[in-house]
MIFIVEX-322633 format. One record per residue (C-alpha): residue in one letter; x negated, y, z. Coordinates in pm, whole numbers, padded with zeros to 5 digits, always signed. Layout:
# residues N
AXYZ;...
END
This chain:
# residues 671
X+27358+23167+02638;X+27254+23202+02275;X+27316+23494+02099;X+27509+23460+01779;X+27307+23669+01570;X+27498+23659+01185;X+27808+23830+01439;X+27599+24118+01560;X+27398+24206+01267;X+27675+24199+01061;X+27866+24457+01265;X+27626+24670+01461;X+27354+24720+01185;X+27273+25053+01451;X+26989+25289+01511;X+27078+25346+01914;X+27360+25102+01951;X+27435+25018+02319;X+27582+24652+02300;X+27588+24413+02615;X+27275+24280+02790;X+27245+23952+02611;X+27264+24087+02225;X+27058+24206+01953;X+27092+24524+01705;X+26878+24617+01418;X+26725+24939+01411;X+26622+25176+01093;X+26392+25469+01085;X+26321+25654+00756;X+26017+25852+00701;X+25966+26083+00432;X+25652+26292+00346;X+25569+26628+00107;X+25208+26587-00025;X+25041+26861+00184;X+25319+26855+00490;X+25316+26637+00815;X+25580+26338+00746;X+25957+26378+00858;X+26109+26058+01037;X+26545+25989+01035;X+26701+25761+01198;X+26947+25594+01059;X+27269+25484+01114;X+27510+25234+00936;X+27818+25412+00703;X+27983+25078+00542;X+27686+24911+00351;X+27492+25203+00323;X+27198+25340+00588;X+27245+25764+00655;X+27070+25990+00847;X+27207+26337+00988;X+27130+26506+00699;X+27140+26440+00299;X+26864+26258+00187;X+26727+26256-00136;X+26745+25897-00167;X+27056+25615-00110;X+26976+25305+00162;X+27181+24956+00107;X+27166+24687+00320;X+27315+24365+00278;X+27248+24088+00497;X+27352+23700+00368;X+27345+23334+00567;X+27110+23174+00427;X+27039+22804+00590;X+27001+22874+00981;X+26856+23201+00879;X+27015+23572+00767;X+26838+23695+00475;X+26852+24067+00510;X+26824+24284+00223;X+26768+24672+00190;X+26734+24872-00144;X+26580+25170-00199;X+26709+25419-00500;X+26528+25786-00543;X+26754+26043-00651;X+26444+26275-00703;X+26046+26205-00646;X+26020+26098-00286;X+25722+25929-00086;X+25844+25700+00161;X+25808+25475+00438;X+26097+25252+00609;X+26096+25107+00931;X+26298+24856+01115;X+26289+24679+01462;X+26542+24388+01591;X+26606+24431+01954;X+26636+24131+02184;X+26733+24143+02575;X+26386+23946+02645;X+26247+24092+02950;X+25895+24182+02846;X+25698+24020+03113;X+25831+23660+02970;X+25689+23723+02597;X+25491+23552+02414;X+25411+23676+02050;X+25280+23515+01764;X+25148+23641+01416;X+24995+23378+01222;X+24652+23385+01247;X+24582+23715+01403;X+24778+23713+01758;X+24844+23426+01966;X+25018+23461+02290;X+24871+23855+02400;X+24560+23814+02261;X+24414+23872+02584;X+24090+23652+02531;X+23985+23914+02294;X+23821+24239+02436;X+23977+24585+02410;X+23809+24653+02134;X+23970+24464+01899;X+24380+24378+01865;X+24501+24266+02227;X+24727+24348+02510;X+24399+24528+02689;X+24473+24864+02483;X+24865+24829+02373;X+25171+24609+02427;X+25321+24697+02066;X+25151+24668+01778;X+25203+24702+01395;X+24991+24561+01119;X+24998+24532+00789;X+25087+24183+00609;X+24782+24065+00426;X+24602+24029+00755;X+24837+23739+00852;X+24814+23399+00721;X+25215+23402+00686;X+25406+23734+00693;X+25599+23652+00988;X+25631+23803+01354;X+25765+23604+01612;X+25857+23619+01967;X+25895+23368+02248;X+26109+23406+02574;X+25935+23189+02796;X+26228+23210+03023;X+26505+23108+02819;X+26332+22907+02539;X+26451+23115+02260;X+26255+23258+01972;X+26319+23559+01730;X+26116+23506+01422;X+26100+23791+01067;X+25980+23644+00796;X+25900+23927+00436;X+26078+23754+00180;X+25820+23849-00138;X+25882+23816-00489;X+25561+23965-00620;X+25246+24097-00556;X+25050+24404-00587;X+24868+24648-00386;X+24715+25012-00419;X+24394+25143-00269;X+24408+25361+00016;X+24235+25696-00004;X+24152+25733+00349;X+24118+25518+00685;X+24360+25725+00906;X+24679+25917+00964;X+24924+25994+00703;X+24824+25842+00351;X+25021+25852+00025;X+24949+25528-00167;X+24776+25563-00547;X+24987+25314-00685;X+25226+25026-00642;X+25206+24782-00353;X+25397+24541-00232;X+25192+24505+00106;X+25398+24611+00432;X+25380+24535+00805;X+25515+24359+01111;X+25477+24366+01442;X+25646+24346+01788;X+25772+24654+02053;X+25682+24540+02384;X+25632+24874+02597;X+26042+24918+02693;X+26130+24636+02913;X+26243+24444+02646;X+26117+24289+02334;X+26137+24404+01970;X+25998+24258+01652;X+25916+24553+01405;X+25880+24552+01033;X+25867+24752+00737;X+25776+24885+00406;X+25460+25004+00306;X+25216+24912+00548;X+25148+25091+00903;X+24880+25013+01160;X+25008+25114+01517;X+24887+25189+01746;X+24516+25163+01634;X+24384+24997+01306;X+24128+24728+01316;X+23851+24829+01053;X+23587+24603+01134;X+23433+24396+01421;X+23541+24540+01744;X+23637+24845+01582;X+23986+25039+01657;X+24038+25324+01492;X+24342+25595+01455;X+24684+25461+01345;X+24792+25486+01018;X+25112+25503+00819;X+25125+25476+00443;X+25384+25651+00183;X+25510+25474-00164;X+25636+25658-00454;X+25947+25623-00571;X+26075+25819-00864;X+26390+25983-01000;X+26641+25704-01040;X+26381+25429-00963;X+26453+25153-00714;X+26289+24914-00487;X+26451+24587-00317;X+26331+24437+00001;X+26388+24136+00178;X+26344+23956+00533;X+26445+23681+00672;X+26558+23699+01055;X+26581+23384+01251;X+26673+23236+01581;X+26610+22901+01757;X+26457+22754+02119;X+26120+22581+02186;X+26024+22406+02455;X+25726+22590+02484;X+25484+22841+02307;X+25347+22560+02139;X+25616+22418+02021;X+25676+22770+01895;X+25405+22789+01697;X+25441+22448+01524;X+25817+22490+01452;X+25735+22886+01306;X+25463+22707+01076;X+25684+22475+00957;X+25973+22692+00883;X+25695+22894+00695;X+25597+22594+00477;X+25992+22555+00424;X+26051+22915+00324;X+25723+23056+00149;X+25681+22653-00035;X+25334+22710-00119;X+25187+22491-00387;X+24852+22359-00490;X+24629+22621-00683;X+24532+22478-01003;X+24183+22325-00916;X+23895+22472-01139;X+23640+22225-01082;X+23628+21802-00997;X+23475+21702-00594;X+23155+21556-00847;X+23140+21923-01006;X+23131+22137-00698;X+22863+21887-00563;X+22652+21962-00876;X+22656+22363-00840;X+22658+22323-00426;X+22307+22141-00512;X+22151+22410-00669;X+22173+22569-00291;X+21914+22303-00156;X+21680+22332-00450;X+21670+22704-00426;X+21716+22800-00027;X+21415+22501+00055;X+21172+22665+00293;X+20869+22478+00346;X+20579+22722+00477;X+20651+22683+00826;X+20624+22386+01067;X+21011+22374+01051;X+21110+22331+00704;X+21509+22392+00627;X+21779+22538+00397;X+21758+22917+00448;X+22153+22933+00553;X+22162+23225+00711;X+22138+23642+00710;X+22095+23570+00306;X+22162+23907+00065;X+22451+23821-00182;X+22250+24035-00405;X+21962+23814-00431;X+22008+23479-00224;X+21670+23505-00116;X+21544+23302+00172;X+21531+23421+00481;X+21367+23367+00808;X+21618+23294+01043;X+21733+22949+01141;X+21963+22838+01293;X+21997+22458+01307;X+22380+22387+01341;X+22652+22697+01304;X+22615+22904+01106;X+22313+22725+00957;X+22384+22365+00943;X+21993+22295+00901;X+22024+21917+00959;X+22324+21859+00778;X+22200+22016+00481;X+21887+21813+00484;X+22117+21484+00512;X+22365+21596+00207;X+22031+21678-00013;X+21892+21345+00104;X+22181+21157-00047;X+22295+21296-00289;X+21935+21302-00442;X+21975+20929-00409;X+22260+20954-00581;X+22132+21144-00867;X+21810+21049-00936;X+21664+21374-00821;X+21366+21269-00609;X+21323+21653-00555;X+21643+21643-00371;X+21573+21361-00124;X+21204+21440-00042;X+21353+21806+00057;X+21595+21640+00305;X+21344+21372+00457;X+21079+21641+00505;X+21323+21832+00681;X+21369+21566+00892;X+21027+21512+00981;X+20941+21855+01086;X+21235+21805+01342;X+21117+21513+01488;X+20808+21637+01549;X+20845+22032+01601;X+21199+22063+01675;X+21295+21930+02026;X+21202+22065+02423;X+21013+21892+02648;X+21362+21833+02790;X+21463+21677+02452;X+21747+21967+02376;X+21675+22114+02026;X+21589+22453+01924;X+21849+22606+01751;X+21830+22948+01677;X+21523+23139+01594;X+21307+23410+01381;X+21045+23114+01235;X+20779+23390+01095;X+20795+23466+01486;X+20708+23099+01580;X+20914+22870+01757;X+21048+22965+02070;X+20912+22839+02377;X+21132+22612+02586;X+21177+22882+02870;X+21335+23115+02595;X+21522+22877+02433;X+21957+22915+02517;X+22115+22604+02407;X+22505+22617+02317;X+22663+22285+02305;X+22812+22298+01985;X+22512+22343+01791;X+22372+22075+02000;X+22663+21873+01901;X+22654+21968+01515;X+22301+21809+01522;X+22354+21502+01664;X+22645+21457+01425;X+22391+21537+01141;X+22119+21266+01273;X+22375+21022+01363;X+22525+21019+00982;X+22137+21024+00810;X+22047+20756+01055;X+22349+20519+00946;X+22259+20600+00601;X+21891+20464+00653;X+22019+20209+00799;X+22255+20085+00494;X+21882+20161+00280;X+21740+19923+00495;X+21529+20198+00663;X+21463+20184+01069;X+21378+20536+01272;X+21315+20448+01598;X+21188+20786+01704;X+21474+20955+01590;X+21672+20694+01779;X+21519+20736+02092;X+21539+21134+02118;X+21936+21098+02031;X+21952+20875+02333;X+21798+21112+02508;X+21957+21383+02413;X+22273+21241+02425;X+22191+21123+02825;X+22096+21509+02915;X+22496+21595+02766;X+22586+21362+03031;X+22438+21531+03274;X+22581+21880+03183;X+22965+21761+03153;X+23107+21907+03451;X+23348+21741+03688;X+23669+21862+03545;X+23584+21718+03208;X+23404+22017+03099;X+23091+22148+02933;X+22939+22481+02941;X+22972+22705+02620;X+22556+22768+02653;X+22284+22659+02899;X+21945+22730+02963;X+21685+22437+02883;X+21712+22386+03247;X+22031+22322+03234;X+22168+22608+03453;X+22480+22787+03271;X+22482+23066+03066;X+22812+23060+02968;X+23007+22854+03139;X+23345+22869+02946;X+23499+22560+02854;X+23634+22641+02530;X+23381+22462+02300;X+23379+22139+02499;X+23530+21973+02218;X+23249+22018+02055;X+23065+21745+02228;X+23372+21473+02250;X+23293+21398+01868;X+22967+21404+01920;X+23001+21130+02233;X+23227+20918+02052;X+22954+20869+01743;X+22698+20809+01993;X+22937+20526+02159;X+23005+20392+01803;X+22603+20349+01726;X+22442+20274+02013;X+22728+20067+02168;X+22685+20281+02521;X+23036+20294+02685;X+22877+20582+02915;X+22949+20808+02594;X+23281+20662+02556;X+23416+20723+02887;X+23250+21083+02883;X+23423+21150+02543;X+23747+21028+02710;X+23629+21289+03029;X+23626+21549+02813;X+23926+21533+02639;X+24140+21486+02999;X+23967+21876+03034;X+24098+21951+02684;X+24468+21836+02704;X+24507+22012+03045;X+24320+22350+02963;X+24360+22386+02626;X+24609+22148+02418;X+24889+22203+02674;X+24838+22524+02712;X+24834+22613+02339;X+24544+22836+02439;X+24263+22798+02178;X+23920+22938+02210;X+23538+23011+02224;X+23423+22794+01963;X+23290+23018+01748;X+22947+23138+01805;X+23005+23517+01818;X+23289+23562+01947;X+23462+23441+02238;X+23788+23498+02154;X+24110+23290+02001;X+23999+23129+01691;X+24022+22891+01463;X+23741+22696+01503;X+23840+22618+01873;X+24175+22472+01735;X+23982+22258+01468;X+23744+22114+01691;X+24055+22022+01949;X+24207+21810+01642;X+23868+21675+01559;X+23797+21550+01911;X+24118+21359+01954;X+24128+21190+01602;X+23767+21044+01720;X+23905+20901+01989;X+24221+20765+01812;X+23969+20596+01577;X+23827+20415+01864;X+24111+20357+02085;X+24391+20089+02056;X+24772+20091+02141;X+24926+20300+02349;X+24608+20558+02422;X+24528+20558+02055;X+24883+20732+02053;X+24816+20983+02270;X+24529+21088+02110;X+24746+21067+01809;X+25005+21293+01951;X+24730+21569+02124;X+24590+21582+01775;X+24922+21642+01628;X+24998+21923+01828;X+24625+22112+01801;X+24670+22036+01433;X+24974+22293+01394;X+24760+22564+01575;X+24468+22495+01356;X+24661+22481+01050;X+24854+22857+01116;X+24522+22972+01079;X+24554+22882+00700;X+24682+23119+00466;X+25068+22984+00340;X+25066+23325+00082;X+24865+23500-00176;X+24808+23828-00050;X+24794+24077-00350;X+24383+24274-00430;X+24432+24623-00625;X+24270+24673-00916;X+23874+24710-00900;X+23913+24486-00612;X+23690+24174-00739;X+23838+23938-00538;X+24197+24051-00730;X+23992+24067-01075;X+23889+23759-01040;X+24269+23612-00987;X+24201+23523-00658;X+24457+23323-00435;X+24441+23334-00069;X+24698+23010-00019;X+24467+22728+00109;X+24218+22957+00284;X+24238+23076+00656;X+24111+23359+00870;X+23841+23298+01167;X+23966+23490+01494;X+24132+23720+01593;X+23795+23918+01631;X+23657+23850+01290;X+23949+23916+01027;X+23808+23793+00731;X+23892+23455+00543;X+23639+23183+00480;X+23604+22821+00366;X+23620+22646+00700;X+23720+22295+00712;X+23457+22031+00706;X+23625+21690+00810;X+23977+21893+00912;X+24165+21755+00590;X+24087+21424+00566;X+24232+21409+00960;X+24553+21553+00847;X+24577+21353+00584;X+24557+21068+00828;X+24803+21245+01057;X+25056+21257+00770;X+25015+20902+00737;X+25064+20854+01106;X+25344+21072+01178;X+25501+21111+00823;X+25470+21496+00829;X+25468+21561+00477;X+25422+21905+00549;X+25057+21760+00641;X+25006+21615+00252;X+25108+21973+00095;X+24896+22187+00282;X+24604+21946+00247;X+24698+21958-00181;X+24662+22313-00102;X+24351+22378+00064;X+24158+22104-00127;X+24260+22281-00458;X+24198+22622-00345;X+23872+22648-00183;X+23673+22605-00493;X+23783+22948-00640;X+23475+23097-00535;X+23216+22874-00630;X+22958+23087-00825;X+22822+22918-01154;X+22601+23064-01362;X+22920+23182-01617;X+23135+23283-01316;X+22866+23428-01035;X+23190+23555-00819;X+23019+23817-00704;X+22705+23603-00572;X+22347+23602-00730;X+22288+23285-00790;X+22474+22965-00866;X+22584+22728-00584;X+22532+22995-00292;X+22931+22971-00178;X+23048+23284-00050;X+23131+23325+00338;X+23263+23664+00431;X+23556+23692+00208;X+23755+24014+00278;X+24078+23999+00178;X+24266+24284+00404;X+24156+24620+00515;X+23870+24482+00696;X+23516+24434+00690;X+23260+24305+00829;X+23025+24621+00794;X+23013+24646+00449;X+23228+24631+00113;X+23644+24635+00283;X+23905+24462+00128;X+23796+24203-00235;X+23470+24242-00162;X+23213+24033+00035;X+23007+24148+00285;X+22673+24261+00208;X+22488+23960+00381;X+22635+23599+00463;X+22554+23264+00563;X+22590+23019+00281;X+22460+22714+00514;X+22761+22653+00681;X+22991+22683+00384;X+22781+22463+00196;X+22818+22198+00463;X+23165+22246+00512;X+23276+22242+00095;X+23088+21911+00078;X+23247+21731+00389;X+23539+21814+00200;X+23471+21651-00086;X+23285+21345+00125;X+23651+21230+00216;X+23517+20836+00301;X+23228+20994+00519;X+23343+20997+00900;X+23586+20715+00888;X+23325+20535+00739;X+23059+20613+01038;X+23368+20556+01264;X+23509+20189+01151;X+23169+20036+01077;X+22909+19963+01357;
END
């Protein structure tokens, strides 16, 4: 039975209202604080259209709550009779028994974050949790009753922006200005679900202050004063799914319909960003060793000088690199370019590969290069290469160019994946050069099906083809129809992003080599890993105080997306993710597909540092990576800030598949 929910807000808006088993109430606490004295909470409890507690307060609460659509729209404003400081809480009850829920902030917490470790946000250390808005990518908490089908969404309703800096990390804090930040969250602990939400922020029951770091819970105060007033506004929704994934994609959508983001106006042309991103190969080119590359990563933003540490796909993207500098100093003219990307190249061939023919990824070059016994192979950077050879091979091709060398250690190469893909579909996250497991999780096999499909497409082997197809029957049972995301990234084996892009990049290879009625249900898997990948993008333009450069500099969040639920920063991540949902919208006719894509492509070149607009960044063309927009960091800096080191090799490589929009569907329709 469905609750009606307009009928029992509009007449039980109670604190400790006791209604029958099957219906919600809405909940108010009220928390007031003297500077110098512990805080004083109220409930409170409804008195016609106004919110009292036992005792006068020094401020009057009205509610109102409107239809609005399918939704109520509820609204509560604030008016200080005298100077208070603040902080107003709400939770809407439901009767879902909490062993059936599923919860969902966008881009934070997916399902109960149990793949991440007690130490950062997850059911391990708490089955409620509060946090403030800016760390989601929409400000909405949601709950699924895997029972019954039926979700309870909150949505904040925001009209502006604006945010204060907090004086201290923990405990009670009064905020030094205006903000407009506050929280939600879900009460799980009682036998029955609640979504919570509120005004200004609070962090319950630990705060998340940077990489597997909980601390103390906090709860911040506004000022209001004498005769001054403040309006809020939520939206509170109800509806059914047929699943947690369906969940999520109907919750993203709704978000699209209620926040309508737009395109940010675009600062510089796909032809301009190429031109600054180039200054990264002329100035990051490392030639001194036997491996030559683009230092990409553990660079200083303070100096962007190279560094020794390589690693040849994530975060690095050596190979990649090498091919973009190749071409596009065809392109140009620049010879400088081009011989930087063949040389590259050639110290691969020759210095780059095991006896086994895996390649060395990750390594301290003034230390040598690893020996073969040391080397731990992951298959995604394995993957990432072979992606990278694969495209600068089919470009030497075009040139009339043969590389028969570089042909035969692909096949190779590409033979040993067979040999690691597991019987289930499967491939190991990382592997000795022996091939035993290190990490045997299958969350990055994706990784590989992309990988398998461009080896099908240019050598003609079906062997890749059917493995590709393998791996993907492992994907849609473990991961796709599960909704359960994860262990793509590098360092961090947790739900991420990443995990959900590589799912939609997998399938839409295999739709662009498929015909009829299994090209459609690669369509449809990459539909639905498409929604989870996009609620990782940010919908809203979460506000920077002043002194925060990132708000200085009139930064806008829409278009960008978080990483995992372990690293809460936002970052530039899409490489060839657009241009599939661009081809999804054309397949499906989401339109919803079209604006976000208007969205991201506009936004992500906010950042780009140019020698009249550094960003924050020493030198032009080094894009930024660790881009802290929330009370977060990543061990330096917090929130507007970078952190103190970064890896501008992958977001280099990423920001120009962007703007390569004809790239992979060219490799993937021509032979």
């Amino acid at each position: 039975m469905k609750t009606n929910l307009k009928k029992i807000l509009v007449g039980v808006l109670l604190v400790a209202g006791s209604l029958h088993a099957m219906a919600l109430d809405v909940n108010f606490k009220l928390s007031l604080k003297q500077p110098g004295n512990d805080a004083v909470t109220y409930p409170l409890k409804r008195n016609g259209n106004q919110l009292t507690a036992a005792k006068a307060l020094p401020m009057t609460i009205s509610y109102r709550l409107t239809s609005k659509d399918n939704d109520q729209l509820l609204t509560v404003t604030l008016t200080a009779k005298e100077r208070v400081y603040f902080n107003i809480g709400a939770s809407v009850a439901t009767d879902y028994k909490t062993d059936d829920c599923e919860f969902y902030l966008p881009g934070f917490w997916y399902h109960k974050n149990l793949r991440s470790p007690k130490e950062a946000p997850s059911f391990h250390t708490s089955k409620s949790w509060n946090f403030r808005e800016d760390r989601l990518s929409s400000p909405l908490t949601g709950v699924y009753d895997s029972q019954s089908g039926r979700t309870l969404t909150v949505l904040r309703n925001l009209s502006d922006r604006a945010d204060a800096l907090a004086t201290h990390q923990e405990g009670e804090i009064i905020l030094g200005g205006k903000t407009s930040v506050g929280y939600l969250g879900f009460d799980n602990e009682r036998g029955r679900a609640s979504l919570t939400f509120g005004y200004p922020w609070v962090e319950t029951p630990k705060r998340y202050i940077r990489k597997l770091t909980l601390v103390s819970p906090a709860t911040s105060f506004a000022k209001l004063e004498a005769g001054e007033q403040i309006t809020l506004n939520w939206y509170i929704r109800e509806s059914e799914a047929k699943d947690y994934g369906q969940f999520v994609t109907d919750s993203w959508n709704y978000c699209m319909d209620r926040i309508k983001p737009t395109a940010v106006k675009q600062r510089y042309t796909p032809e301009q960003m190429k031109a600054q991103l180039a200054n990264y190969f002329r100035k990051a080119y490392v030639d001194k060793y036997a491996l030559k590359y683009h230092s990409g990563s553990n660079v200083r933003c303070d100096d962007c000088l190279p560094s020794d540490h390589v690693t040849l796909g994530f975060v690095g993207r050596v190979l990649l690199n090498a091919f973009n500098s190749l071409e596009y100093g065809e392109q140009t003219g620049e010879a400088l370019l081009a011989d930087m990307g063949r040389d590259i190249f050639d110290s691969w061939l020759q210095y780059g590969f095991t006896a086994r023919g895996y390649f060395k990824e990750d390594m301290r070059i003034s230390h040598g290069i690893p020996a073969d016994a040391d080397c731990i192979h992951s298959i995604r950077q394995q993957s990432e290469a072979v992606y990278a050879v694969l495209h600068y091979l089919a470009y030497e091709k075009k040139q009339g160019r043969q590389h028969k060398q570089w042909e035969q250690k692909m096949r190779v190469l590409l033979d040993q994946m067979l040999l690691l893909q597991k019987a289930d579909g499967s491939f190991p996250r990382k592997y000795r050069d022996d091939q035993s497991d290190f990490d045997p999780s299958g969350g990055s096999t994706p990784s590989a099906t992309s990988t398998l499909v461009m080896g099908y497409k240019y050598f003609g082997d079906k062997r890749y083809l059917k493995a590709a197809k393998l791996s993907v029957d492992y994907l849609e049972r473990n991961i796709i129809s599960k909704s359960d995301y994860f262990s793509s990234t590098l360092d961090a084996n947790c739900e991420d992003k990443e995990a959900a892009i590589s799912a939609v990049t997998a399938t839409y290879y295999l739709a662009m080599v498929t015909k009829k009625q299994e090209r459609q249900h690669y369509i449809d898997l990459c539909r639905q890993a498409a929604y989870f990948a996009l609620s990782w993008y940010y919908l809203w333009d979460v506000p920077f105080a002043q002194g925060q450069m990132l708000g200085d500099l009139d930064f806008r969040s829409r278009g960008w997306s978080n990483v995992s639920v372990e690293n809460n920063h936002i970052d530039v991540f899409v490489f060839e993710l657009p241009h599939i949902v661009r081809w999804l919208a054309e397949e499906t006719g989401e339109q919803h597909f079209n604006q976000i894509c208007d969205i991201i492509e506009s936004s992500l070149c906010q950042l780009l540092p140019t020698q009249d607009r550094l960003c924050g960044i020493a030198v032009p063309g080094f894009n930024p990576e660790v881009v802290q927009h929330t009370h977060w960091d990543y061990g330096k800096n917090g929130k507007g800030f970078y952190n103190d080191i970064f890896a501008p090799g992958w977001t280099i490589a990423s920001l120009w598949e962007l703007y390569s929009p004809q790239r992979t569907v060219g490799f993937l329709k021509n032979k």
